[in-house]
N, C-alpha and C positions, 0 to 999 in steps of 0.2 A: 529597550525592550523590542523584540522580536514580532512587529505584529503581520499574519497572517491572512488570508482571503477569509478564512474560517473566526476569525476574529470580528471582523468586518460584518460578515455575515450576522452573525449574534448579533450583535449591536444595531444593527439595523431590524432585525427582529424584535427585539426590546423597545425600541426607538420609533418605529413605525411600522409594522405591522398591526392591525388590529389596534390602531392609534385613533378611539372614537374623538382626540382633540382636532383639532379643524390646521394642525399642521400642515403645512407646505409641502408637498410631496414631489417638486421638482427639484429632477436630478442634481441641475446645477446646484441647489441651494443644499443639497445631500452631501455631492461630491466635495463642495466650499467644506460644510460643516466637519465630514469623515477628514480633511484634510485639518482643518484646526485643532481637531479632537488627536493630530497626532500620526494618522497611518500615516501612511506613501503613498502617492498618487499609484507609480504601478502596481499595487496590491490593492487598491480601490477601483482600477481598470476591471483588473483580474474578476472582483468581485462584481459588479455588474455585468462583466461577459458570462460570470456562471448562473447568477439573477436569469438574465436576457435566455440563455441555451435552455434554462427551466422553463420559462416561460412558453418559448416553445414549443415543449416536450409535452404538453398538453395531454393525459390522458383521459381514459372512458373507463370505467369500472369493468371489467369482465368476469365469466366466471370460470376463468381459466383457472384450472391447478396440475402445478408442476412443479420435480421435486430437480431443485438448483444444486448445479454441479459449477463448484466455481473455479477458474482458470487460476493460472499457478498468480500473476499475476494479486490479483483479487486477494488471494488466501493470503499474501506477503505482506497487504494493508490491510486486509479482515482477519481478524485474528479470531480464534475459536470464540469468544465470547461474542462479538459483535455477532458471527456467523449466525449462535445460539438464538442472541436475538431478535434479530431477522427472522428466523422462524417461530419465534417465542410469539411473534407480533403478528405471524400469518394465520398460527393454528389460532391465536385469539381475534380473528377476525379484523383487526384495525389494519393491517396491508392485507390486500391480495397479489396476487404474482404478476401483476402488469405493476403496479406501485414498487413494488419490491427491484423490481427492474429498473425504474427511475431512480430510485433510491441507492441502487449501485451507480449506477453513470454519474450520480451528481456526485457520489461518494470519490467514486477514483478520478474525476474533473478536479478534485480540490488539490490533486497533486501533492499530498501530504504522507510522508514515508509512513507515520504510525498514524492509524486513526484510531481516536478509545472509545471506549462507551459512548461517554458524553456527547462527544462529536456524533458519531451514528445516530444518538437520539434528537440533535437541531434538525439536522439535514431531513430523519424523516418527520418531524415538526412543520420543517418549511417546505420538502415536497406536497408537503397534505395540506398544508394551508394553501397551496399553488393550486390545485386540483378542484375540479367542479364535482359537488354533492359528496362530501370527504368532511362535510363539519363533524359529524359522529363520530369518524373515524379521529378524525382531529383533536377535538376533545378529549378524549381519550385517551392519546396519546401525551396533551398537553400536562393531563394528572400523572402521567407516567413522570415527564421530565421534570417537573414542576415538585413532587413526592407527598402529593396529596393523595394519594391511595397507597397502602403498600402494593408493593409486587408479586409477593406471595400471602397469601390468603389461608388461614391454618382451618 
């Protein structure tokens, strides 16, 4: 099996984020674990370097709005439904256009030719779990991935 940074990533979402058990949250005992469970070391690398680049990407809510024009790039891995998305997720308030921006960089950081839905909905799960004062926004989102609300509401 083929596993990915973006696989890595889940799992560790699952496994430790929002983990109220009194788990061990040192790298080494992660890196050990991801490595037993299977990945490959350089795709567990990968994955803490995109961890880590998040981490620093730190943002501040603003109330910037602006409407995203996205490079040829971009459109080649976003494909019209994600794009739809993304803005399905702004006009409802859960991203604004500074998140939406992190949300792309850590999208095209995964290096991954196709990204789908699914994928698009972790990444802004775990950008917005990253981010200070984004629980509401979070939650939110978590019903969205999660399919405890529908999505469209008759």
């Amino acid at each position: 099996m083929k596993e990915n940074v973006f696989d890595i990533l889940i799992y560790l979402f699952e496994n430790y984020i929002d983990d109220d058990s009194n788990r061990v949250s040192d790298p080494d005992v992660i890196n050990n674990e991801l490595v037993e469970a299977g990945f490959p070391q350089a795709v567990i690398n990968k994955a803490f370097y995109w961890l880590e680049s998040l981490a620093e990407q730190r943002t501040v809510k603003t109330s910037l709005s602006a409407c995203r024009i996205y490079c040829e790039e971009e459109m080649a891995r976003l494909d019209v439904e994600c794009r739809g998305f993304l803005l399905y997720l702004e006009q409802c308030e859960i991203l604004n256009a500074t998140s939406r921006e992190l949300i792309i960089d850590r999208l095209m950081a995964l290096e991954e030719d196709d990204i789908t839905l699914d994928d698009l909905k972790w990444v802004v799960l775990l950008v917005l779990f990253s981010q200070p004062d984004e629980e509401v926004a979070f939650a939110r989102m978590e019903d969205l991935v999660y399919g405890t609300i529908p999505q469209q509401l008759h």
